[in-house]
Structures are given as C-alpha cells and as structure tokens.
C-alpha positions in Angstrom: -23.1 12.7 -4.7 -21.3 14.0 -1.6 -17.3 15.5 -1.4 -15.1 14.5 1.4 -11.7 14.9 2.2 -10.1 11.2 2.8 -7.0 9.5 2.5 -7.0 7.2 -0.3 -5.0 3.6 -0.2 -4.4 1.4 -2.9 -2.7 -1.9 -2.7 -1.2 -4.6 -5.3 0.1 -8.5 -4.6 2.9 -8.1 -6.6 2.8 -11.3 -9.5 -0.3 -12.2 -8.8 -1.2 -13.4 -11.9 2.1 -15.6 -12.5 1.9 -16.9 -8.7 -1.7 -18.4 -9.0 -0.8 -19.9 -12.6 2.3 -22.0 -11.2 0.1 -23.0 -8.0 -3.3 -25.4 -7.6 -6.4 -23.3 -7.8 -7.2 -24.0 -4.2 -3.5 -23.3 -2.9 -3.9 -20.0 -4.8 -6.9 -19.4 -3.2 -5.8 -20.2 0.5 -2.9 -17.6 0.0 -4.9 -15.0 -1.7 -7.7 -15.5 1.7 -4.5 -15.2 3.6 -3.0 -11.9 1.9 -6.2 -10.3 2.1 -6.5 -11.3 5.6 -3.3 -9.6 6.7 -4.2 -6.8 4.3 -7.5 -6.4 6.5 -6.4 -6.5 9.7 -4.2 -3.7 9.1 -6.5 -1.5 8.0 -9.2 -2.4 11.1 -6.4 -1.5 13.2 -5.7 1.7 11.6 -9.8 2.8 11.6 -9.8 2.5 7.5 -12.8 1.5 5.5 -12.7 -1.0 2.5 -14.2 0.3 -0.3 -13.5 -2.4 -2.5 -11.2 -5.6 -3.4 -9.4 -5.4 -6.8 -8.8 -9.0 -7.0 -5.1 -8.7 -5.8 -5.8 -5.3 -4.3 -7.4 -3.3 -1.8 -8.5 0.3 -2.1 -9.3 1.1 1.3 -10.3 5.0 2.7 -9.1 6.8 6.3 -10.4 9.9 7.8 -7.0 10.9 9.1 -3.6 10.3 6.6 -1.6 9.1 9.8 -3.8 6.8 9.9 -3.6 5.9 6.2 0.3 6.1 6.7 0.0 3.7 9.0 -1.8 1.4 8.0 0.3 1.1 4.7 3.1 0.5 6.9 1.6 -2.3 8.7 0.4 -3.7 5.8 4.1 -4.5 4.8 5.4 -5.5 8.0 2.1 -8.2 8.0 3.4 -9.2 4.7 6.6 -9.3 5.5 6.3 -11.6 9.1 4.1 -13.7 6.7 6.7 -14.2 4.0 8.5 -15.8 6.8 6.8 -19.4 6.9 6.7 -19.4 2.9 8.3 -20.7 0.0 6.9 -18.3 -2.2 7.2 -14.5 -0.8 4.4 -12.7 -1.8 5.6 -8.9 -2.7 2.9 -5.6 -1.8 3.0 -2.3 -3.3 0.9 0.4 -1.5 0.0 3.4 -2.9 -1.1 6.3 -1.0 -2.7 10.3 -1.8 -5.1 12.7 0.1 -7.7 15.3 -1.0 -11.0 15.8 -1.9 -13.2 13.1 -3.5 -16.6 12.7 -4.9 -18.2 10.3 -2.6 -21.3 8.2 -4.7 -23.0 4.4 -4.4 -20.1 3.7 -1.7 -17.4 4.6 -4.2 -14.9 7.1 -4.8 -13.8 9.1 -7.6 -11.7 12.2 -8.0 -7.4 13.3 -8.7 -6.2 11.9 -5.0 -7.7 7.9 -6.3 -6.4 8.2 -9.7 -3.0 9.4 -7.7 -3.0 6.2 -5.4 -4.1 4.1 -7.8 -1.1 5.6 -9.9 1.5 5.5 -7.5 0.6 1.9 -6.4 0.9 0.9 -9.7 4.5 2.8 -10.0 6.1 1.0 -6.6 8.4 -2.0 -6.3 7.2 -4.7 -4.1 7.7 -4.2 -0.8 7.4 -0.4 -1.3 5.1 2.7 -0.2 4.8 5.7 -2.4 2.7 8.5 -1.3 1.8 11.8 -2.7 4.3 14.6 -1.2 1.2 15.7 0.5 0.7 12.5 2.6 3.8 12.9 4.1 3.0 16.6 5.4 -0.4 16.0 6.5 0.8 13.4 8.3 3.9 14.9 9.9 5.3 13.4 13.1 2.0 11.1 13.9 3.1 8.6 11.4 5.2 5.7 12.1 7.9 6.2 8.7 11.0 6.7 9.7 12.0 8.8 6.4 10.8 9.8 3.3 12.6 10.3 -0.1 10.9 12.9 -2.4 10.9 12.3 -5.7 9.3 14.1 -9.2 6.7 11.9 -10.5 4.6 12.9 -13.7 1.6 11.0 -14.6 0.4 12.2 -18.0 -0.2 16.1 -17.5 -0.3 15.9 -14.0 3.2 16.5 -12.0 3.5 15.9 -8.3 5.8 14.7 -5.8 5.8 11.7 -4.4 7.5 9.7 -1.6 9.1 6.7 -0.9 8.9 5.9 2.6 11.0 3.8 5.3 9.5 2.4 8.6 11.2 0.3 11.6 11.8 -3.2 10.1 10.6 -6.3 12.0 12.9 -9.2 12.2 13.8 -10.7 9.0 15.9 -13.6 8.1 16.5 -11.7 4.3 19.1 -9.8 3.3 17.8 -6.5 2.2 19.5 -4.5 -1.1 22.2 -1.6 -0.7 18.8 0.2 -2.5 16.2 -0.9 0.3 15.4 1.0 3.6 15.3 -0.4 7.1 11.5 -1.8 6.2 11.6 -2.6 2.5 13.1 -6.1 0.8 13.6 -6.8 -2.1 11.2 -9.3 -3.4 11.7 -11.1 -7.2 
C-alpha cells in the first residue's frame, strides 16, 4: 500500500434505476454505453484515470484538481449537449475532494473518497459540489466561473463545500431562478 495525493471524482446518472425500469433492456443499455461514453471522454481529455465504474457512476482520479475541476465541468456540458437530441434527459451529479489517499490493488481509500463519494451523493442533477479545498487548490486554472460555499456535515466530519458554476453551452431549456449559468434543472 502506497499514499498519494490525488483529486478524487465521483459521478451519479441521476434516476438511473427508474429510467432503465420504464425503457427496453437494450435501449437502457445503448444510453447507459452512451452516458459512460461522454463521461469518458471528459476525463481522457482532462488526463484522469478511471478507477472504477459504479454502475451509473464513475470514480475517476487526477494528478492535478484543475484538472479534476475540469473535467467535472465538462462532464456536464457533455451531458448537457447530449440531453439535446433526447426525450429522456439524463441528469449527472459530480462530486469532487482532494488529499491524501491510500493507494492499494488499483483502488483508493481514505477521508477525500468518502468526501466525493459524499458530496456526489448530496448534489442535484446537473450540479458539482466540491470540497472547499478543490476550489483553492485549484484557483484561477479552472474553468468555474463561481463558487458558493456552503457548511456541509457528514456524520462527525464538518467541511465546506462548493457549488460551482461554469460557462453554459447553448441550451434550448429554461434554467431555474436557483440554477447557475451551467446547471438545469433536470426532473
């Protein structure tokens, strides 16, 4: 067992479950190849490493937390352009944390994965929450236009956390009075 500093991603295909039960088993398949596919490309472009698929999730590791920033954000502007062509939109929550882990059998374990894993879990589709800590490490080499801090408690553990903006691509929805520039609203 080795320790590493990394930035640790977590992702979740918001209904999942309820989406694949009202759709054939192949249809549900094709779109869950097609999520995943989007969800891939943005992290080969952002130089992140898959360290496993969680059936309607990624968690997915980066050297750098720009990089994991970005990434995140590219992720939802994938899944947003893609949303455009279907009848179903398919809503993403990414969570996002940074520190040292315990690196063993090409896995990760430590406080920032239970954190992403955490947050990810805590987001609204269409949303990125990220330890406070993200957002500094990251400073001005990310591509967020804003971040929100807000207290988050997760059993006896208290941190901040995030919520974070980034430029929108073109989108025929109209977004919430609640939504930034780069999040919509997804039922």
């Amino acid at each position: 067992m080795t320790t590493e500093n990394v930035a640790v991603l977590f992702t979740d295909m918001v209904g999942s479950t309820a989406l694949a039960s009202r759709l054939a088993p192949d249809v549900a398949d094709e779109l869950r190849r097609e999520h995943f596919s989007i969800l891939r490309q943005a992290v080969a472009e952002a130089g992140g490493s898959e360290v496993k698929n969680l059936g309607d999730g990624l968690m997915v590791v980066f050297a750098s937390t720009s990089a994991a920033l970005s990434c995140a954000v590219g992720m939802q502007q994938g899944v947003e352009r893609d949303n455009r062509a279907r009848e179903q939109s398919i809503g993403l929550r990414v969570g996002l944390s940074v520190g040292e882990v315990a690196s063993e059998d090409d896995d990760y374990f430590g406080d920032p994965v239970i954190e992403a894993a955490r947050l990810c879990a805590t987001c609204e589709g269409g949303q990125i929450l990220a330890a406070d800590v993200v957002r500094a490490m990251a400073g001005r080499r990310s591509r967020c236009r804003s971040a929100t801090t807000v207290p988050a408690g997760f059993g006896r553990c208290l941190t901040s956390m995030v919520s974070t903006t980034w430029p929108a691509t073109m989108s025929p929805w109209p977004r919430s009075a609640s939504a930034g520039s780069g999040r919509r609203q997804v039922p």
